[in-house]
Backbone as CSV, one residue per row, in Angstrom:
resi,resn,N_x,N_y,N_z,CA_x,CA_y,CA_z,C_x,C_y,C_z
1,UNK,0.854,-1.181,0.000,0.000,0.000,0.000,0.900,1.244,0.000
2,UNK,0.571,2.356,-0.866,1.786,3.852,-0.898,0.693,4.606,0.028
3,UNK,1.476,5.483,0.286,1.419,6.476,1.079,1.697,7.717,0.154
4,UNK,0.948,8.905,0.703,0.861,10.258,0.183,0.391,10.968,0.768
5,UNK,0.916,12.075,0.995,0.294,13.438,1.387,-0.672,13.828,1.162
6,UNK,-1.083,14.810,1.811,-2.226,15.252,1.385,-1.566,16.944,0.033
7,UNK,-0.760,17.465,0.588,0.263,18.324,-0.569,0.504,17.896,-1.431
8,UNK,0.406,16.483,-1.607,1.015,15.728,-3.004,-0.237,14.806,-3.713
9,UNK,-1.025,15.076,-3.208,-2.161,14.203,-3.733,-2.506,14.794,-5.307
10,UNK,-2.360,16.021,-5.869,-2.264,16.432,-6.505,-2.047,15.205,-8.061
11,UNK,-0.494,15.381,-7.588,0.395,14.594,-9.000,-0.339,13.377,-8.601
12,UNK,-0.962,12.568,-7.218,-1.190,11.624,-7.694,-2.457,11.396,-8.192
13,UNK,-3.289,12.274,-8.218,-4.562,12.516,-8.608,-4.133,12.416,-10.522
14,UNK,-3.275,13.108,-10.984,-2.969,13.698,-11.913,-3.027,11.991,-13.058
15,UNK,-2.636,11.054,-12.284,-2.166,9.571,-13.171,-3.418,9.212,-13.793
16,UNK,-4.903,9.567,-13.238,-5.508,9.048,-13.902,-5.925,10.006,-15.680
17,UNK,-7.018,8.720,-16.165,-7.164,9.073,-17.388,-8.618,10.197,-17.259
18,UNK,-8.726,11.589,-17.635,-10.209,12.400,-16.920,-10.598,11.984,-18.643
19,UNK,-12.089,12.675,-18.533,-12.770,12.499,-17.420,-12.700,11.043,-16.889
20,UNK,-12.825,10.882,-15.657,-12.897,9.710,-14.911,-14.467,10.185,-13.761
21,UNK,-15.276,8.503,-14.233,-16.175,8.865,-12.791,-15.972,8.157,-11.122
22,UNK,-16.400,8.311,-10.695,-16.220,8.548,-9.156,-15.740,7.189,-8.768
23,UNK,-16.531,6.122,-9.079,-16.599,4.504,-8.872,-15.349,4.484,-9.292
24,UNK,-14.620,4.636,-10.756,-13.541,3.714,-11.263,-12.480,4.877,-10.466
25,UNK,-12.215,6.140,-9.819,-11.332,6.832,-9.201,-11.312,6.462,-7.993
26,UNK,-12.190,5.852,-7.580,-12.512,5.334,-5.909,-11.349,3.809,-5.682
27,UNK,-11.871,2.938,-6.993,-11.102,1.740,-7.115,-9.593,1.705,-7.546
28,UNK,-9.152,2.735,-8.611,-7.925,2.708,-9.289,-6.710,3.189,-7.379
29,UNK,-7.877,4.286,-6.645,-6.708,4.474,-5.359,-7.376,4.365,-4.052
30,UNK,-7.829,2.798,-4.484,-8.373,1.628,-3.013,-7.000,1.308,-1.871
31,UNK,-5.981,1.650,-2.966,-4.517,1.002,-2.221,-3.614,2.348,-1.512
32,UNK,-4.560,3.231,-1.533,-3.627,4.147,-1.215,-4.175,4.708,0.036
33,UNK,-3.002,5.043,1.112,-3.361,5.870,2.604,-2.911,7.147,2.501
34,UNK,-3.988,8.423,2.783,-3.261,9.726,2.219,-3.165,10.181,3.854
35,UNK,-1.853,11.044,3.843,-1.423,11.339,5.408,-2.084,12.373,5.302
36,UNK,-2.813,12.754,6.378,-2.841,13.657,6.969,-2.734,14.425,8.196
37,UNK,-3.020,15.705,8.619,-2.362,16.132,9.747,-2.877,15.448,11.074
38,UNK,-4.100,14.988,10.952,-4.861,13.969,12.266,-4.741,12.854,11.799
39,UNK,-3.712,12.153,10.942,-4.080,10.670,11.047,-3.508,10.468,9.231
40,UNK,-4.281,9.446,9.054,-4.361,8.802,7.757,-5.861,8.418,7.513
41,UNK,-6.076,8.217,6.137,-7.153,7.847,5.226,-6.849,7.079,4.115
42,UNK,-8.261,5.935,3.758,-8.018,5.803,2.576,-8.308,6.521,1.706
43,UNK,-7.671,6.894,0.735,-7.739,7.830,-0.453,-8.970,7.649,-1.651
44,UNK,-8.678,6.009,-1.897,-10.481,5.281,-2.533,-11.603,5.339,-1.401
45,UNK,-11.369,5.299,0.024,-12.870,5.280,0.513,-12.997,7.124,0.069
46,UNK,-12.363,7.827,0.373,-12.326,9.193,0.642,-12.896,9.497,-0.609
47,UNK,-12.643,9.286,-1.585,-13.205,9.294,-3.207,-14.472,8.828,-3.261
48,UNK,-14.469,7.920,-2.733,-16.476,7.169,-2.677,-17.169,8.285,-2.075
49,UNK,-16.540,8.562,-1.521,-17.841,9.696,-0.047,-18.060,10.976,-0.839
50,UNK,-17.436,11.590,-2.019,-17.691,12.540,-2.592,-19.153,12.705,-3.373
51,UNK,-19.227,13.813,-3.773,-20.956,13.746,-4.649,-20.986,13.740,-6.192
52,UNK,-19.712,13.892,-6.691,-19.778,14.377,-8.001,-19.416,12.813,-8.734
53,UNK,-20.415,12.791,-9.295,-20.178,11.091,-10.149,-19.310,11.539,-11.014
54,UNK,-19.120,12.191,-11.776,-17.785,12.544,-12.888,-17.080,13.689,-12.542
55,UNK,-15.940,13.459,-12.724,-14.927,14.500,-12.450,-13.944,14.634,-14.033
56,UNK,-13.813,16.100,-14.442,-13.472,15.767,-15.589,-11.688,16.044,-15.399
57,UNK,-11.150,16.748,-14.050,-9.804,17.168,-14.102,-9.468,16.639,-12.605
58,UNK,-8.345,16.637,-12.245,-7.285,16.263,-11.350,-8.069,17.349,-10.330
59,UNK,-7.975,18.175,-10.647,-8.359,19.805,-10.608,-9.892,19.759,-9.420
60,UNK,-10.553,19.297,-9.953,-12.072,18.889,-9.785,-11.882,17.796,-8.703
61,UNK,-11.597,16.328,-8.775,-11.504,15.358,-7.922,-10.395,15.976,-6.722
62,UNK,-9.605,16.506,-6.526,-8.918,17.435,-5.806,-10.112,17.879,-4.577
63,UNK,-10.620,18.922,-5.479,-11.278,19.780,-4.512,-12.779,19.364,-4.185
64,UNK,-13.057,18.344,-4.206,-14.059,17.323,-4.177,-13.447,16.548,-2.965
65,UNK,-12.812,16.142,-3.071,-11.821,15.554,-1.777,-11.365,16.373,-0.669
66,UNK,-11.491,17.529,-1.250,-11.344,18.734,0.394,-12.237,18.491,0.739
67,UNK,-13.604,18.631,0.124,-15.214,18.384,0.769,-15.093,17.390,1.691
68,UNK,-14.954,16.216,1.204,-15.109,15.660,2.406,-13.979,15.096,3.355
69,UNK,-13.087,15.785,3.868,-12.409,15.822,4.740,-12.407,16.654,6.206
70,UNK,-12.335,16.305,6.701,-12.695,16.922,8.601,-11.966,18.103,8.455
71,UNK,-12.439,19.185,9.088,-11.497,20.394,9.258,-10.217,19.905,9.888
72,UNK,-10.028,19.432,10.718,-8.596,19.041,11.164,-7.541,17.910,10.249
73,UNK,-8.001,17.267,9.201,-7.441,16.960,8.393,-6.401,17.559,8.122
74,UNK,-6.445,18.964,8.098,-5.581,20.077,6.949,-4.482,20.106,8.068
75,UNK,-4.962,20.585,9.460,-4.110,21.025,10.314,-3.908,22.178,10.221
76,UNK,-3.188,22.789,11.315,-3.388,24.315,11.523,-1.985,24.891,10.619
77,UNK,-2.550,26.361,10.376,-1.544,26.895,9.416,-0.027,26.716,9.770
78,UNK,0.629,26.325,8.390,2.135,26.727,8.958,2.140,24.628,9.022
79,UNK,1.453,24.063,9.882,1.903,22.640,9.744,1.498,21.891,8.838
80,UNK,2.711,20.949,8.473,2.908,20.174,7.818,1.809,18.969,7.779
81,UNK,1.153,18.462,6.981,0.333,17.322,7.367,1.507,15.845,6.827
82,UNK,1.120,14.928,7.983,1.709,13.820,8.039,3.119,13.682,8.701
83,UNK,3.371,15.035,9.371,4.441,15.301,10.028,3.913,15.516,11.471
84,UNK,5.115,14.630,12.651,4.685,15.371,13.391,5.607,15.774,14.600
């Protein structure tokens, strides 16, 4: 299983083929734990819990994935998530 940031989720968002919908982006990163500043997540459950069945950019599934993340996810300004 890889590991990733939540700063870097980006490029890894970036591998898939867009538009991509929600189901096959949920499954392609089932294997992945994204760090964050309270913890870790899976990155495919975290993708399921979103609302938007198609996402057409990196861009889009990105900030679809802020949605549903806990305010403390991010961590407070200035810190690093997955650092501690």
């Amino acid at each position: 299983m890889d590991r990733v940031k939540l700063s870097e989720s980006q490029s890894v968002l970036s591998e898939l083929e867009y538009p991509v919908d929600r189901a096959t982006a949920a499954d392609e990163f089932a294997e992945i734990t994204l760090q964050l500043a309270d913890g870790e997540r899976n990155l495919g459950k975290l993708i399921s819990q979103t609302t938007t069945e198609t996402f057409d950019t990196p861009r889009d599934l990105e900030t679809e994935l802020h949605n549903v993340l806990p305010r403390e996810a991010v961590g407070e300004p200035f810190q690093s998530e997955g650092e501690g």
